[in-house]
DRENLUMDREN-435830 format. One line per 4 residues: number of its first residue (from 1); for each residue x, y, z of C-alpha. Coordinates in pm, 1 decimal, padded with zeros to 6 digits, always signed. Each point is the difference from the previous one (the first is absolute). Layout:
BEGIN
NUM> X Y Z; ... $
//
This chain:
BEGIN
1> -02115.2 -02991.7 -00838.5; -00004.6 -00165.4 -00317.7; -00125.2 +00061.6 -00366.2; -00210.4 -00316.0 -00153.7 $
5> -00202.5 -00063.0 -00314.6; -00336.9 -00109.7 -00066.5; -00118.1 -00302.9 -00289.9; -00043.6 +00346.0 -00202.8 $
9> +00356.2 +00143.5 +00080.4; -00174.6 +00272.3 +00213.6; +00277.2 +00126.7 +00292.7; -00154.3 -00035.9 +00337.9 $
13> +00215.9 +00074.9 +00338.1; +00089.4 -00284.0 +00261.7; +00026.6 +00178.1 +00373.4; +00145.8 -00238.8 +00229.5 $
17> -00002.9 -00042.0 +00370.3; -00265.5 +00249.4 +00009.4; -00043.1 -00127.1 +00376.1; +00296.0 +00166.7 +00071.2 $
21> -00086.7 +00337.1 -00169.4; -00167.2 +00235.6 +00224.3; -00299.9 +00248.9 -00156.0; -00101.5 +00367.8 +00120.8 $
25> -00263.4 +00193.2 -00165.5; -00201.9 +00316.1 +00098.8; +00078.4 +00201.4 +00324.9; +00173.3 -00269.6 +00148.3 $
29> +00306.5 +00050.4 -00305.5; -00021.7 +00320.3 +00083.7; +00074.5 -00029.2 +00342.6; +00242.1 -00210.8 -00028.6 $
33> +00192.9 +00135.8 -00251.4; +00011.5 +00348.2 +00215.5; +00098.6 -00167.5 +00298.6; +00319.3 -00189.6 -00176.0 $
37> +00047.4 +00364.1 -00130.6; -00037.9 +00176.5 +00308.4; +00225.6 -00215.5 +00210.1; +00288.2 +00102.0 -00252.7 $
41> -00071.5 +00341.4 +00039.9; -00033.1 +00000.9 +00332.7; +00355.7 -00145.3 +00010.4; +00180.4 +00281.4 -00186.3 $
45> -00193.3 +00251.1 +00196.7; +00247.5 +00010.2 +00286.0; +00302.8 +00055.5 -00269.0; -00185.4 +00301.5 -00088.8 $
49> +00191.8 +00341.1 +00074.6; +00339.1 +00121.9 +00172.9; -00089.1 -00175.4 +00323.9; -00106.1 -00353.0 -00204.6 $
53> +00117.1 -00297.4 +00146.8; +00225.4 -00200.1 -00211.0; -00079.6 -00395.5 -00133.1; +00217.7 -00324.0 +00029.4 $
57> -00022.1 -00224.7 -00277.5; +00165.6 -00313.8 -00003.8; +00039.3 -00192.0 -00325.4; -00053.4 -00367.6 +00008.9 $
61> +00447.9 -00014.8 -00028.3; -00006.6 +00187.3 +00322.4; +00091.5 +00334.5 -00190.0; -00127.7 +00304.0 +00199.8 $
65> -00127.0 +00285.6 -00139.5; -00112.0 +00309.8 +00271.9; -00200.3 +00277.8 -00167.0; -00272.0 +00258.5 -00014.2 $
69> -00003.6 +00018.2 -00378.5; -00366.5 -00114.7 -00100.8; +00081.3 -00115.0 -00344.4; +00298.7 -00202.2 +00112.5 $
73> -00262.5 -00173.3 +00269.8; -00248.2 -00118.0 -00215.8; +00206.4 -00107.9 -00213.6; +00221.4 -00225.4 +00259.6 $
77> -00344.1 -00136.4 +00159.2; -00199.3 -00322.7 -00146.3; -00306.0 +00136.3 +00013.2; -00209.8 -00321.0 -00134.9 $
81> -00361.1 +00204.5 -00013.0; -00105.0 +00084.3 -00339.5; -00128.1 +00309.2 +00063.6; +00281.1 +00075.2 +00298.5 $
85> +00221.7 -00021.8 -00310.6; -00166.9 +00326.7 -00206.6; +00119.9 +00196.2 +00286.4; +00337.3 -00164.0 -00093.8 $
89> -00008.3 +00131.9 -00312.3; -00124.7 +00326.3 +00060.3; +00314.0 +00072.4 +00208.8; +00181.8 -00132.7 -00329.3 $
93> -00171.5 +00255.3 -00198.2; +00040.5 +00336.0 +00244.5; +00415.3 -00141.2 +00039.8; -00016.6 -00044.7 -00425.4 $
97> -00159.8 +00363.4 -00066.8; +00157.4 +00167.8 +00255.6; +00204.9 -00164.1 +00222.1; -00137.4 +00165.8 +00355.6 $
101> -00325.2 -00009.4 +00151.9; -00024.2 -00379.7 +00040.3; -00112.2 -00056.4 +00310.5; -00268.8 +00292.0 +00040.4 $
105> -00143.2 -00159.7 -00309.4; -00053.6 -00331.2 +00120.5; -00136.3 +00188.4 +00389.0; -00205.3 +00207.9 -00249.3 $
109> -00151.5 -00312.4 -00200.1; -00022.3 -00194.4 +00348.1; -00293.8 +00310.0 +00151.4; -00177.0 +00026.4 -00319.3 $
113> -00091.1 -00402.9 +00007.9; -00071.1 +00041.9 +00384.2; -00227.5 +00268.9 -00078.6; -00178.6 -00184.4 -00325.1 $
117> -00056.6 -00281.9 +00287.1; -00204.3 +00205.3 +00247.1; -00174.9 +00141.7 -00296.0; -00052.7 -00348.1 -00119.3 $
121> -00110.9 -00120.2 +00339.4; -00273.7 +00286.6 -00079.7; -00124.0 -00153.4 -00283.1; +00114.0 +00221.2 -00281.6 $
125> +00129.0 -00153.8 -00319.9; +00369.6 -00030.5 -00071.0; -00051.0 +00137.9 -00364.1; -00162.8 +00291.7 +00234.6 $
129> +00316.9 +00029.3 +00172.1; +00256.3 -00017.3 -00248.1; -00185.0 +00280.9 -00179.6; -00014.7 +00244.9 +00287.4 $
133> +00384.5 -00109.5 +00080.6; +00067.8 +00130.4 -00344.7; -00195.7 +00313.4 +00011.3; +00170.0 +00039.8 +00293.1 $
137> +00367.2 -00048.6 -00159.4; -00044.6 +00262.8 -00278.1; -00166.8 +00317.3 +00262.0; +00386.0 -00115.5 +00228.9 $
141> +00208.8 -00020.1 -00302.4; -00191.0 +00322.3 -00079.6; +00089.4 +00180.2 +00313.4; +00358.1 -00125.5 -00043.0 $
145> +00010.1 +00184.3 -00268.1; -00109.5 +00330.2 +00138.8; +00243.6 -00037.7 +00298.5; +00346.9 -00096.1 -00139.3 $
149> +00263.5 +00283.0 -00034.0; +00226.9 -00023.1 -00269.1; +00352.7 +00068.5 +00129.6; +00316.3 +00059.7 -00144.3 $
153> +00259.5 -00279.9 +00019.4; +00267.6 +00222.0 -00079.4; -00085.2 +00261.9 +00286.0; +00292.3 +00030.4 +00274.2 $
157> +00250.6 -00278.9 -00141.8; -00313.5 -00249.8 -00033.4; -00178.6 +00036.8 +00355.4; -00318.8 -00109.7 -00080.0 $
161> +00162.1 -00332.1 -00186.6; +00140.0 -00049.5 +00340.1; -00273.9 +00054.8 +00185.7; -00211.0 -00244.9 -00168.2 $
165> +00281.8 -00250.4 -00046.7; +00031.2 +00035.6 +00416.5; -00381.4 -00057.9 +00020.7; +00075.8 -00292.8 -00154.4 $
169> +00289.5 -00119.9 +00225.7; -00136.0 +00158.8 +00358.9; -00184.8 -00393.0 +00025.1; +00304.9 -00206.2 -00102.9 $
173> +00274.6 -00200.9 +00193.1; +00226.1 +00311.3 -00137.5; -00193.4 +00254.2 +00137.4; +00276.9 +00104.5 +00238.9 $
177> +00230.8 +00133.3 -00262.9; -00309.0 +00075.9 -00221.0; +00163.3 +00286.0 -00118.3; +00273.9 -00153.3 -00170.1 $
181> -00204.5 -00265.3 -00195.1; -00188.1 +00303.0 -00088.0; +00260.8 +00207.2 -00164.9; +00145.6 -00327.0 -00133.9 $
185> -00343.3 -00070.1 -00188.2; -00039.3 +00339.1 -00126.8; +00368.8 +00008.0 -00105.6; -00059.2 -00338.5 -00150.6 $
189> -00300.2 +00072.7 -00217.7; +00076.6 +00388.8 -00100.6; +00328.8 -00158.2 -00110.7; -00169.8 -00224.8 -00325.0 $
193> -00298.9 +00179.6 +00007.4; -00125.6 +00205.8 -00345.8; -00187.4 +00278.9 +00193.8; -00122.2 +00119.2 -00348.5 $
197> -00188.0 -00302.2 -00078.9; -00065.0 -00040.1 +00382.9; +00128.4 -00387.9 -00039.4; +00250.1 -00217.6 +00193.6 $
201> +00152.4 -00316.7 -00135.9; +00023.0 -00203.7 +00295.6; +00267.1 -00209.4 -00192.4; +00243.1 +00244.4 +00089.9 $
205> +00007.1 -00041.3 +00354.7; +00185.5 -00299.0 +00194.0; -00073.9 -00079.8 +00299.0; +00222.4 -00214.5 +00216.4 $
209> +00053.1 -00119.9 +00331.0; +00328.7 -00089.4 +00182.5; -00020.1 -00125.4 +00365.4; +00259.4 +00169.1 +00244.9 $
213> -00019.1 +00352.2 +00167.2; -00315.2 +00188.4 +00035.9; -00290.8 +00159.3 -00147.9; +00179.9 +00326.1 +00010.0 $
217> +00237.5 -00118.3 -00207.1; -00228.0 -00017.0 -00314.8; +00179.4 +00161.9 -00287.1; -00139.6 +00141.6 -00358.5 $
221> +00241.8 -00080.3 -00243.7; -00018.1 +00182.4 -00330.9; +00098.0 -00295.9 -00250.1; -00065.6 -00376.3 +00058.5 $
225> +00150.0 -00276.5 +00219.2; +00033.1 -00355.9 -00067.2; +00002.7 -00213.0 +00298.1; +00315.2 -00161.0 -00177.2 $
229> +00361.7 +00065.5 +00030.4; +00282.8 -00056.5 -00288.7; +00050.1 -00376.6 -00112.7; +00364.9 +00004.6 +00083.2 $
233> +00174.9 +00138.2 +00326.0; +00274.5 +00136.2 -00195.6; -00161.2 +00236.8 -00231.0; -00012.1 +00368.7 -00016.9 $
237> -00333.4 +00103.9 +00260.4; -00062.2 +00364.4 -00130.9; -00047.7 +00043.3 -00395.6; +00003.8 +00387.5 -00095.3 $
241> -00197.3 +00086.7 -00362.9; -00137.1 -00357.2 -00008.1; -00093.2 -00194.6 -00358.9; -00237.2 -00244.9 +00127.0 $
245> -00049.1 -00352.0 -00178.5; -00244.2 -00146.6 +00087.8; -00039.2 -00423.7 -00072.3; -00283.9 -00267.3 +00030.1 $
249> +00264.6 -00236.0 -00108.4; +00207.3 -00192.0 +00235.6; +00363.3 -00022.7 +00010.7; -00006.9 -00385.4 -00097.7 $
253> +00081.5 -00202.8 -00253.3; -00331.5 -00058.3 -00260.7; -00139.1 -00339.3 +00120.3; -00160.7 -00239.5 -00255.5 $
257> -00384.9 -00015.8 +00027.9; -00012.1 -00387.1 -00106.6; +00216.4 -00283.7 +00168.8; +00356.4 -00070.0 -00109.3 $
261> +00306.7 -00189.6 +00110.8; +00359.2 +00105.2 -00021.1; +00302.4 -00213.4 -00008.1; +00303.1 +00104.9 +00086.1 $
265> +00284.1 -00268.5 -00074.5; +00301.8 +00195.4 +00003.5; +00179.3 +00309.2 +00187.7; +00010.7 +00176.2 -00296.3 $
269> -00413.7 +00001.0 -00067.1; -00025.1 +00128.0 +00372.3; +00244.2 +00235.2 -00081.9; -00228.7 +00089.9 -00333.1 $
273> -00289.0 +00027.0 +00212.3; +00134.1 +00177.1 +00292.7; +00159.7 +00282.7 -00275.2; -00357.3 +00013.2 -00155.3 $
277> -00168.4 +00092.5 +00323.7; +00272.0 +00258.9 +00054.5; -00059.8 +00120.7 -00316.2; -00376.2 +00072.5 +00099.9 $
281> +00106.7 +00143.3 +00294.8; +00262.7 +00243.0 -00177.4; -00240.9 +00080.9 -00279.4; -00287.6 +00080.2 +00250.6 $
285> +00216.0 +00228.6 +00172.0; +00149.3 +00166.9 -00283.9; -00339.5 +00060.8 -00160.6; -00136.8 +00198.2 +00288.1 $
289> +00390.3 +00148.7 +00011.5; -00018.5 +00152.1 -00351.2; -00360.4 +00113.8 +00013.9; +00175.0 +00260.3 +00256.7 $
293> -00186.4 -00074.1 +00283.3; +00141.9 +00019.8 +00330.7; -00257.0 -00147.3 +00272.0; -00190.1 -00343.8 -00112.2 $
297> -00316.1 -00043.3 +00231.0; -00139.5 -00359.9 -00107.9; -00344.1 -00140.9 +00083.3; +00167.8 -00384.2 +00021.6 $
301> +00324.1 -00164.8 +00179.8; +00372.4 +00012.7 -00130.8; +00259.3 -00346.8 -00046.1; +00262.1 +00057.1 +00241.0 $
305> +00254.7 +00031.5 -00308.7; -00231.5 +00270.9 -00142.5; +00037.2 +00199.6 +00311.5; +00389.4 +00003.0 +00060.8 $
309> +00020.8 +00107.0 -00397.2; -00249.2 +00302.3 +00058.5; +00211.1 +00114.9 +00326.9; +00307.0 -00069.0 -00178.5 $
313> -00137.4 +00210.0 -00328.1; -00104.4 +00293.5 +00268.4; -00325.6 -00044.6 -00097.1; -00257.5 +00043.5 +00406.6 $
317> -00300.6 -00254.3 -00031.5; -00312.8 -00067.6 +00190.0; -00164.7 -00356.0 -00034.3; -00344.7 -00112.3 +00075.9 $
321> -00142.5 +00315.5 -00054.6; -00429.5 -00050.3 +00031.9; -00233.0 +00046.4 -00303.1; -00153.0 +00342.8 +00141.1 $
325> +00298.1 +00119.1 +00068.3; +00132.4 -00063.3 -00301.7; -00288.5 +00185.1 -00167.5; +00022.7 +00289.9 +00223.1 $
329> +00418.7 +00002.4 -00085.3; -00103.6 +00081.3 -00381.0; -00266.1 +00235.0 +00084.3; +00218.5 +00176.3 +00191.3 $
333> +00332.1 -00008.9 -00193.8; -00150.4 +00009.6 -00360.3; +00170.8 -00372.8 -00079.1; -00166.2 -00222.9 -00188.3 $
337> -00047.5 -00332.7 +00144.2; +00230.2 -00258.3 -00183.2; -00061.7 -00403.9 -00047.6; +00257.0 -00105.8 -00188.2 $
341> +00416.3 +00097.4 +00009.6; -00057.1 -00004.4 -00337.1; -00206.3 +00323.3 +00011.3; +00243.2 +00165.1 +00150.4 $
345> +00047.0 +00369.9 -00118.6; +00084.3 +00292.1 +00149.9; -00335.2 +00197.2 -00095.6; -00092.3 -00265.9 +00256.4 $
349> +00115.5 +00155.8 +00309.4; -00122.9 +00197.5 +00240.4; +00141.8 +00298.3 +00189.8; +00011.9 +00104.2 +00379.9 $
353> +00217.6 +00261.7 +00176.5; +00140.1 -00244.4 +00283.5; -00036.1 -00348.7 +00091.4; +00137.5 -00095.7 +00324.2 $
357> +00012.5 -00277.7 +00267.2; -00084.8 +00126.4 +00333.6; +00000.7 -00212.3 +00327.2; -00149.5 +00066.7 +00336.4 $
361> -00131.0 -00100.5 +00320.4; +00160.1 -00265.9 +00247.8; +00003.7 -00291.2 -00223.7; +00173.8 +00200.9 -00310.2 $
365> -00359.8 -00062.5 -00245.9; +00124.1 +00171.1 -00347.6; -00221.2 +00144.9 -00233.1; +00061.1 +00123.9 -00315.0 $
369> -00087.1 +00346.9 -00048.3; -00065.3 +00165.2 -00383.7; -00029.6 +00419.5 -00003.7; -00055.5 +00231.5 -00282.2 $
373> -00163.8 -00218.9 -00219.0; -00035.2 +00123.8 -00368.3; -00375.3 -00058.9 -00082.6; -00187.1 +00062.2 +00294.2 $
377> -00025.1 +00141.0 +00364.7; -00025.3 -00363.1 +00165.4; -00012.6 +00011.4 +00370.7; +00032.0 -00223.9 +00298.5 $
381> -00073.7 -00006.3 +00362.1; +00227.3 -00238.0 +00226.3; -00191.0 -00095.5 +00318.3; +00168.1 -00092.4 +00297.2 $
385> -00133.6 -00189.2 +00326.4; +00114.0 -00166.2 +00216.9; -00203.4 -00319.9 -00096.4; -00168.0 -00132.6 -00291.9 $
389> -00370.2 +00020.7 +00147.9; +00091.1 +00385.7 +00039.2; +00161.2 +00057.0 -00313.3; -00330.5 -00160.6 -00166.7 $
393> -00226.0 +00221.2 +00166.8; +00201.7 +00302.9 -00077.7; +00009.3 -00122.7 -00389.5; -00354.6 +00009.7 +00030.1 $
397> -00015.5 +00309.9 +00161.5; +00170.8 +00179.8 -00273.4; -00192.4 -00124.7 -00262.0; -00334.3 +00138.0 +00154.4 $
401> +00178.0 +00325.0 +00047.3; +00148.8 +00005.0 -00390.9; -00347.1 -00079.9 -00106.8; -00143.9 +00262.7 +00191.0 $
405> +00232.6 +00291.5 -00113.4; -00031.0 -00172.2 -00363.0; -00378.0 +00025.7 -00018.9; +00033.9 +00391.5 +00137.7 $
409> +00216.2 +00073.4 -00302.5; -00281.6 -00139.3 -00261.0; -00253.9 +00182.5 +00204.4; +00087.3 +00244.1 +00306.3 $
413> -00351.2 +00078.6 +00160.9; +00044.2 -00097.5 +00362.1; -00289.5 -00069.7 +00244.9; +00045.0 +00016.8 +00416.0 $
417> +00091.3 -00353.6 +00172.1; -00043.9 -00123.4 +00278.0; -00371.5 -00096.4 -00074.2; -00091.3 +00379.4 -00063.6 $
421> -00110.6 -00077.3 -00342.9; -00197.4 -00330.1 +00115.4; -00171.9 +00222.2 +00243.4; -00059.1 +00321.7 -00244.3 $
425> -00159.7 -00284.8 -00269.0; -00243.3 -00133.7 +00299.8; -00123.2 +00321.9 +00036.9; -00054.3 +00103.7 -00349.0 $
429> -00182.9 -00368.5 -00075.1; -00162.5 +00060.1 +00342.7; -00144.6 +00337.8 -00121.7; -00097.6 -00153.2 -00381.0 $
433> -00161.1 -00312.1 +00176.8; -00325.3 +00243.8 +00120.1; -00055.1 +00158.2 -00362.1; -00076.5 -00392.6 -00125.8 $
437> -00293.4 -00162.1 -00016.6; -00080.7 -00360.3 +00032.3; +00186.1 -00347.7 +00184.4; +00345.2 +00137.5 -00188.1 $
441> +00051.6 +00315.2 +00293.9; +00033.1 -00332.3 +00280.7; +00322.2 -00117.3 -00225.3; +00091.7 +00365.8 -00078.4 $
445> +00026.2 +00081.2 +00407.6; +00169.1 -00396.9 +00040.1; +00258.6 +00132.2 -00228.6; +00028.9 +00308.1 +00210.5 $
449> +00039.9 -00232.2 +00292.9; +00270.1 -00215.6 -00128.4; +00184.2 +00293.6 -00131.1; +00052.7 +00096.0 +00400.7 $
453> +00166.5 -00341.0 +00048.4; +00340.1 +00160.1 -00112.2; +00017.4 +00261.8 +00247.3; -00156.8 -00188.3 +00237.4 $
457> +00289.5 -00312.0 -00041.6; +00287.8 +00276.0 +00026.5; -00106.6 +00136.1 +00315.5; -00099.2 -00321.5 +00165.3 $
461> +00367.3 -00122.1 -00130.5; +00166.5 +00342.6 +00118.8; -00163.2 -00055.4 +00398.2; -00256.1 +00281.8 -00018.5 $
465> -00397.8 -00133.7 +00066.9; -00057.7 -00053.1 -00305.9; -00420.6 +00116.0 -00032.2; +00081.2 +00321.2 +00179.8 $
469> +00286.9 +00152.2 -00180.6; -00159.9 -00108.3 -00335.6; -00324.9 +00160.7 +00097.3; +00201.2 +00315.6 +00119.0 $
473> +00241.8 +00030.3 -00313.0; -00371.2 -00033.9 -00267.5; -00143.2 +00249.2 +00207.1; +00298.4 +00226.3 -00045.9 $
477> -00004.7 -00029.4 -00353.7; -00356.2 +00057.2 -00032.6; +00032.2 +00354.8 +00220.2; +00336.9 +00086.0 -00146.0 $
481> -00029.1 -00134.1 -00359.9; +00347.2 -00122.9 +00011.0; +00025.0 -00327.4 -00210.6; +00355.9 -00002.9 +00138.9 $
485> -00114.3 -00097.0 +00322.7; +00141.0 -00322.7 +00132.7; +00090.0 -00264.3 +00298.2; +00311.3 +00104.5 +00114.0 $
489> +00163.6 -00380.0 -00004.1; +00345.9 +00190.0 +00080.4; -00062.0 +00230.7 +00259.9; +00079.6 +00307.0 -00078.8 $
493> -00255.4 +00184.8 +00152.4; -00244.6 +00121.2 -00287.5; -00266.5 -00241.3 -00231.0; +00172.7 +00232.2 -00301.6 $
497> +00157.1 -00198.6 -00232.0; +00071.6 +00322.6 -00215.8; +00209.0 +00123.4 +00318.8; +00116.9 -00386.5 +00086.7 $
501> +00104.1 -00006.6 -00386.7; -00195.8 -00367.7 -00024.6; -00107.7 +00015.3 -00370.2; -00099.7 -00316.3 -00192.6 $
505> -00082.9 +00023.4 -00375.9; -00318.1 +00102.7 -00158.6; +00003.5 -00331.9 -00241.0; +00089.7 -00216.1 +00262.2 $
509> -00306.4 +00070.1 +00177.5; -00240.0 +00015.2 -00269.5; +00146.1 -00342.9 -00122.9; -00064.0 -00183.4 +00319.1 $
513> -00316.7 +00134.2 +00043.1; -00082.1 -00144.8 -00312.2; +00171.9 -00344.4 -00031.6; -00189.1 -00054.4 +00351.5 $
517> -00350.0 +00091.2 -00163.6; +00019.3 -00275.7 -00243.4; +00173.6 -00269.1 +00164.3; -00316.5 +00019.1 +00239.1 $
521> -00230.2 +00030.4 -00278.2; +00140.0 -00297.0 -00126.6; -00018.1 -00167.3 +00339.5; -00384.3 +00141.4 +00027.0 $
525> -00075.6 -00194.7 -00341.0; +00123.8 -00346.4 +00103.3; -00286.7 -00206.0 +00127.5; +00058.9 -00353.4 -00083.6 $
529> +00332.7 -00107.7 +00131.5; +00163.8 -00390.4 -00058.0; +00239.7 -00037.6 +00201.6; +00219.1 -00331.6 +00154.4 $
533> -00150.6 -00080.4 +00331.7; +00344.0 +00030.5 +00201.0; -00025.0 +00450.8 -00101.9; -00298.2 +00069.2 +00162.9 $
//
């Protein structure tokens, strides 16, 4: 496509190869663009629940990634399909805003298009549709409302955190030591939480992952650790009442920015310039020497020289230290970051109780390890595995379960799991969809229908027949009144997930029924689609 002008300067638009574009309008765009999106959902729909079946993803390096995670999924695939994509995003959204929930949102989205097709097939118009779909959101969202408990987080050393952050957990590779990742996650957060504001700065907690021993091994650390170790093997490795310096600087000689040439015709100028480099060296060092620091952490590389003066001056170091790390350093220690050794001052530095470099595992890894830091409660969580591809998957295991106990402390209503709440919101929509009048009650009961998808995936995925314990469990809740009434995807023995302790939060739900209204009202709307020949 090109932009061209006229004899009057008027802009007109070149398309070229337009035999190569391909052009979809009315019901046919519509079917099309719900089958793309339908044959993503129906992929994540066996990840769905405890007993989900995990994806392999290989990159085009041959890296392999094996996970249930929805968000990490999508976002690994090359989906080509325009409207495939949306679904793509809409993960990206539920993991952005709340960091669980990502692949019931995409199952979710995937029955509300196949539902808007067999009204479509009907003949009812999509604008129809998308209407009733959102008529349909606000009476669940509504009955959300009226269901959700608010519990206390601080009840019985956190139990209810724990709960939820297991819920999280029970359909991750870590599910076998669940317990731990969920104390670990509730430690984490409560740790740099401000419960009176009800916020978390997720800047504050590190996650890392070593490979070597297992899962169980997983350790909350109550400072932060740098996947460094000291730049010299002969210096001090533990640091008690630490002044931290912290340097964007490198230990080098300044280097001119322009070309220059240097000639050196006698011993004595390469004994001038050899005594002026030590002389940088020695001033370096005795700047960061009188400021009265006594640890140097430094985002660049050190000159050899530079190194033996700052173990010979009894002055620890650790080189190469990243960007975010660096950040995190003077968050945590109250230093302020410094550019220049001529800005050296000791107002500069920052303060920690211990700094120390610990070593572990079969092949000695070191890590440097920073506790009692002055200006805030930074935390970090070491993973172990015993390979990469696990330690990955636990890393992104933890951070569903962090966001999950996160959004409970900004809002702590808590709604049954386990499809319980899908199934209470079918009823209530299923109950509204009589009082309405008109072509809008068809999409109002469609919604209804899709909302049983949920359930319906979780029981299928945990074995049971999938049509017959659905239909027993709604009936149940409809003779009981127990919104808490749920597939039991665990086995326990009882469809309570008030007894089971399977609680999910209030926002999460309402959020992903939402995002998955309008990303198929958007869908609905598209009816002209131009698209390269080789996606369709």
């Amino acid at each position: 496509m090109s932009l061209a002008f006229d004899e009057y300067g008027r802009p007109f638009i070149i398309i070229r190869e337009q035999e190569k574009k391909k052009r979809t309008k009315g019901l046919e765009a519509h079917k099309a663009n719900i089958l793309a999106a339908k044959t993503v959902a129906r992929l994540m729909r066996t990840s769905l629940g405890p007993k989900g079946m995990d994806k392999m993803l290989v990159s085009p390096d041959g890296d392999v990634i094996v996970t249930n995670d929805g968000a990490t999924i999508l976002e690994k695939m090359e989906v080509q399909h325009q409207t495939a994509r949306l679904l793509v995003e809409l993960s990206k959204s539920q993991d952005n805003e709340i960091g669980d929930g990502t692949t019931g949102v995409v199952v979710l989205a995937g029955a509300l298009l196949e539902q808007a097709q067999k009204l479509l097939d009907k003949g009812i118009h999509p604008l129809k549709i998308a209407d009733g779909f959102e008529r349909a959101c606000d009476i669940a969202t509504k009955r959300i409302e009226s269901i959700q408990e608010e519990i206390d987080i601080q009840k019985n050393n956190n139990e209810f955190l724990k709960k939820c952050a297991t819920t999280s957990l029970g359909s991750k590779v870590v599910s076998k030591c669940q317990d731990l990742m969920a104390d670990i996650a509730v430690k984490a957060v409560l740790s740099v939480a401000d419960l009176d504001r009800r916020d978390v700065n997720f800047d504050h907690i590190k996650v890392i992952a070593k490979t070597g021993g297992s899962l169980e091994d997983t350790t909350f650390v109550s400072g932060l650790i740098i996947d460094k170790d000291f730049s010299h093997p002969q210096m001090v490795k533990e640091v008690d009442d630490a002044k931290v310096l912290i340097l964007t600087c490198p230990f080098e000689p300044p280097k001119p920015k322009t070309k220059h040439g240097l000639e050196i015709k006698s011993a004595e100028d390469y004994e001038r310039l050899y005594q002026m480099e030590q002389n940088y060296f020695t001033d370096m060092v005795k700047r960061c020497k009188d400021s009265g620091a006594n640890v140097v952490l430094c985002q660049w590389g050190f000159d050899d020289e530079a190194n033996h003066l700052l173990m010979h001056h009894q002055l620890p170091a650790v080189r190469w230290v990243g960007g975010v790390e660096i950040e995190l350093l003077a968050m945590a220690t109250g230093a302020r970051i410094v550019p220049r050794f001529e800005e050296i001052t000791p107002e500069k530095l920052g303060k920690a109780g211990k700094i120390k470099e610990i070593s572990f595992g079969a092949s000695n890894d070191k890590v440097i390890l920073i506790e009692d830091c002055a200006h805030s409660k930074a935390v970090t969580i070491l993973i172990r595995g015993g390979s990469m591809t696990i330690c990955d998957e636990a890393k992104r295991c933890l951070h569903d379960a962090i966001c999950v106990v996160r959004n409970m402390i900004r809002n702590s209503n808590v709604v049954g799991g386990g499809g319980a709440t899908e199934l209470a919101c079918s009823i209530a929509v299923q109950t509204a969809a009589d009082q309405i009048e008109g072509i809008e009650q068809y999409a109002v009961r469609a919604f209804a229908d899709a909302l049983e998808e949920i359930p319906l995936a979780l029981s299928e995925n945990s074995g049971y027949n999938p049509i017959d314990y659905v239909s027993k469990i709604k009936q149940e809740q409809i003779t009981e009144g127990n919104p808490f009434l749920g597939v039991d995807a665990l086995g326990k023995g009882t469809t309570n997930m008030y007894e089971q302790g399977v609680f999910e939060s209030a926002q999460s739900k309402r959020n992903q029924l939402e995002l998955a209204t309008q990303v198929v009202k958007m869908i609905l709307k598209i009816d002209d689609v131009i698209s390269p020949a080789e996606y369709d």
